[in-house]
C-alpha positions, -999 to +999 in steps of 0.1 A: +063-218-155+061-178-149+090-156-146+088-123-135+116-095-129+114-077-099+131-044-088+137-041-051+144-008-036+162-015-003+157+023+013+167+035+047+164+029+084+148-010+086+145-009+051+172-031+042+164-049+070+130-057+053+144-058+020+162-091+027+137-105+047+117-098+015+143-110-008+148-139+010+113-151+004+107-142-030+139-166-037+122-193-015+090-190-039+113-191-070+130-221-053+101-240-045+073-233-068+062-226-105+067-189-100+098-175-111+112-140-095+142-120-107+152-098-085+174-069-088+179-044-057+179-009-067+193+024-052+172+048-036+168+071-013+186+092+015+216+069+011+212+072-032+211+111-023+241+110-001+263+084-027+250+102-057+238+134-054+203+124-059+176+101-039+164+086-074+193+083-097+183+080-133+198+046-134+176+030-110+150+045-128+159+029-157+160-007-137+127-001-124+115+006-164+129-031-176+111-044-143+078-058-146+068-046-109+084-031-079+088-037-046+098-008-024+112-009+010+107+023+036+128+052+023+139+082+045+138+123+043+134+115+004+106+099+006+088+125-014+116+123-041+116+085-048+077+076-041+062+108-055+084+108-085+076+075-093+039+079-093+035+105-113+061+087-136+041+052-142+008+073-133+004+051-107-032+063-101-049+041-073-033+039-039-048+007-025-045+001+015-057-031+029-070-029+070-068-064+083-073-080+115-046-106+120-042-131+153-026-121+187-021-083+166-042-060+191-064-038+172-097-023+186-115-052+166-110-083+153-131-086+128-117-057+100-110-065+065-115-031+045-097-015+020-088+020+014-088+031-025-069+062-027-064+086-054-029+092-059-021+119-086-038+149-079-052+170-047-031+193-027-001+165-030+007+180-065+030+204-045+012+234-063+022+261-036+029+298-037+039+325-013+015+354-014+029+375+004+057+370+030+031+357+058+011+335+032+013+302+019-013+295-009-016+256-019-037+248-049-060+213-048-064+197-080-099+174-086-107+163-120-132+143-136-112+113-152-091+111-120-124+106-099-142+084-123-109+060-128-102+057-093-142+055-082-145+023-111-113+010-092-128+011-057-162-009-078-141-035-093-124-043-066-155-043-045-170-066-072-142-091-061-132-089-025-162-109-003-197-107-001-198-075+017-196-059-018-197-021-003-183+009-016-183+042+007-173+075-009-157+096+014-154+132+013-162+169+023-184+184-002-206+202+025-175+225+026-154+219-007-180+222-028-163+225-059-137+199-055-151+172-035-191+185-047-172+168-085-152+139-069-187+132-052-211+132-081-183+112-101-184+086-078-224+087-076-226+085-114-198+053-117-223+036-085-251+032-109-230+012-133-228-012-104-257-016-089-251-050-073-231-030-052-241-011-020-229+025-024-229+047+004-212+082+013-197+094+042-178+132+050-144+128+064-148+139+098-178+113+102-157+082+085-128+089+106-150+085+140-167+057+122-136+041+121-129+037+155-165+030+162-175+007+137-146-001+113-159-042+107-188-022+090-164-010+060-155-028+031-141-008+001-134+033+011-129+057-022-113+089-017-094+118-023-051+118-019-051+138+010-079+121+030-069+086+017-034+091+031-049+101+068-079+074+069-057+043+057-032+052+085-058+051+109-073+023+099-043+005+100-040+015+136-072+006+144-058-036+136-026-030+153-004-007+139+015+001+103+035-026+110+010-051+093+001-026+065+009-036+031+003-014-001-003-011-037+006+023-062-014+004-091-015+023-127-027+008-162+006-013-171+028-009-139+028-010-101+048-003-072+043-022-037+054-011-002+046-009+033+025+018+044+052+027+072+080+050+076+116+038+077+118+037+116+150+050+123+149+048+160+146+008+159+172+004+126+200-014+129+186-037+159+168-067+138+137-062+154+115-048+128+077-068+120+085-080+083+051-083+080+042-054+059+064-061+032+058-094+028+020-084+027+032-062-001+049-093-017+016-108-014-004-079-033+024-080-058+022-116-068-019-106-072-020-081-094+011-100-116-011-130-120-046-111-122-025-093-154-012-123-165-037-146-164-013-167-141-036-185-117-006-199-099+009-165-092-022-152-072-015-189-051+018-185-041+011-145-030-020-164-005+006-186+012+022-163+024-005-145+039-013-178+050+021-186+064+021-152+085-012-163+101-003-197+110+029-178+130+009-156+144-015-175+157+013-196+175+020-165+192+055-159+172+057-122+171+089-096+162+102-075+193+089-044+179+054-056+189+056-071+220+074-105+205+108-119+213+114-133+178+141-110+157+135-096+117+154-130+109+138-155+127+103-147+120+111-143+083+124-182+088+096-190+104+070-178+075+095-191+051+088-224+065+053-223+067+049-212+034+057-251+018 
């Protein structure tokens, strides 16, 4: 038996509407398998800013510190200061964005799996920005070497593991930043020929983006830069069916934070008709990267049934009212809850 504590931050607009849904299978998984979960919700966010003067309060900080992973729900307006904070706090370095085609989710094809490895610490997301005169914003991008080589061996390893694609694309704009992305370039070249069982390949930014309308079942593992990560993994999550199925990963050396790649939807709060799907994807990436650290085989299981369960609902054509389904939050979390066992 494994036994994990998880914090849970609950956020803003559906995001406590996917936090229980979350919570709610995370205890059936405790209930019903090997695979312990503690959970304890944390405050943050634009209801933590408006309750306590601040959107990440040190004392959720300090519950995420005793937490062994956690699990974030969409926040609101302070986004920036809960999910930007915390990733410079646990240098939560690689930003990892799975693309997946699901059943009866339209997407332009339906045969995607890629990933999108993002650097997350550095580029123009720093927040380095100056007035230089009245009429003049200045912002400074940041690119250095042990940022591109740690998230470029990232991209490898996971590439090394996924399927039998086993392809790595480096994408970036070193015909015009020459000095930035000319380094996060030849970084990237130089970790490829540690891996040479691996197909490396590189693509400029305005070229992968067209790509990925035009060809995204030809992609496997994307490395890039913050900036151009953040765009190109919202895009590719469009191009399977919207953000709605889009789980993610904030992965550093001895901590990580999972979330869905989504906003907090204010406009459809309240109404119980938000696609769970994300964060339960996110549950599933969490349970991964616990058991890959732990050594815990059964961990990595109980994560696939879930993505397991949301494919056998899907393909009985159960979907949420948000996309095009008559099914509420509730009812298809129940419905993956009992698929899961």
């Amino acid at each position: 038996m494994s036994k994990y504590t998880i914090s849970l931050i609950r956020g803003d607009g559906i995001g406590p509407e996917q936090a229980a849904s979350a919570k709610q299978i995370m205890q059936t998984i405790s209930d019903k398998s090997s695979t312990k979960l503690v959970v304890n919700e944390v405050d943050a966010g634009d209801g933590a800013l408006k309750k306590h003067g601040k959107a990440l309060p040190e004392f959720s900080v300090e519950a995420i510190k005793k937490s062994q992973a956690c699990l974030k729900a969409p926040v609101g307006e302070s986004a920036a200061d809960v999910i930007i904070v915390l990733r410079r706090m646990f240098d939560l370095y690689a930003n990892v964005r799975p693309a997946k085609s699901y059943p009866n989710i339209a997407g332009i094809s339906s045969g995607v799996d890629l990933v999108t490895v993002r650097e997350n610490t550095e580029d123009v997301y720093l927040g380095w920005e100056f007035n230089a005169d009245e009429n003049t914003v200045v912002a400074l991008r940041v690119t250095s070497e042990r940022a591109s080589r740690r998230i470029a061996e990232y991209a490898f390893k996971m590439a090394e593991m996924r399927n039998d694609k086993r392809r790595v694309v480096a994408v970036h704009k070193a015909n015009v930043l020459r000095k930035g992305d000319g380094l996060f370039a030849a970084t990237c070249k130089s970790v490829a020929k540690k891996h040479p069982k691996i197909k490396y390949s590189e693509l400029y930014v305005d070229a992968c983006s067209m790509n990925l309308i035009r060809n995204p079942e030809e992609f496997d593992v994307i490395v890039t830069t913050n900036l151009f990560g953040d765009i190109l993994s919202d895009e590719a999550a469009q191009v399977v069916g919207g953000l709605g199925m889009g789980p993610a990963a904030n992965i550093g050396e001895s901590f990580a934070l999972f979330e869905p790649v989504h906003g907090a939807a204010f406009d459809i709060a309240g109404k119980n008709a938000a696609n769970p799907s994300s964060i339960l994807l996110s549950i599933k990436m969490m349970l991964e990267w616990l058991g890959d650290r732990q050594g815990d085989r059964n961990a990595i299981l109980e994560g696939r049934r879930i993505e397991d369960a949301i494919i056998q609902v899907l393909k009985q054509g159960n979907k949420t009212k948000d996309i095009g389904g008559k099914l509420s939050t509730t009812e298809f979390t129940k419905l993956v809850e009992k698929a899961i066992y």
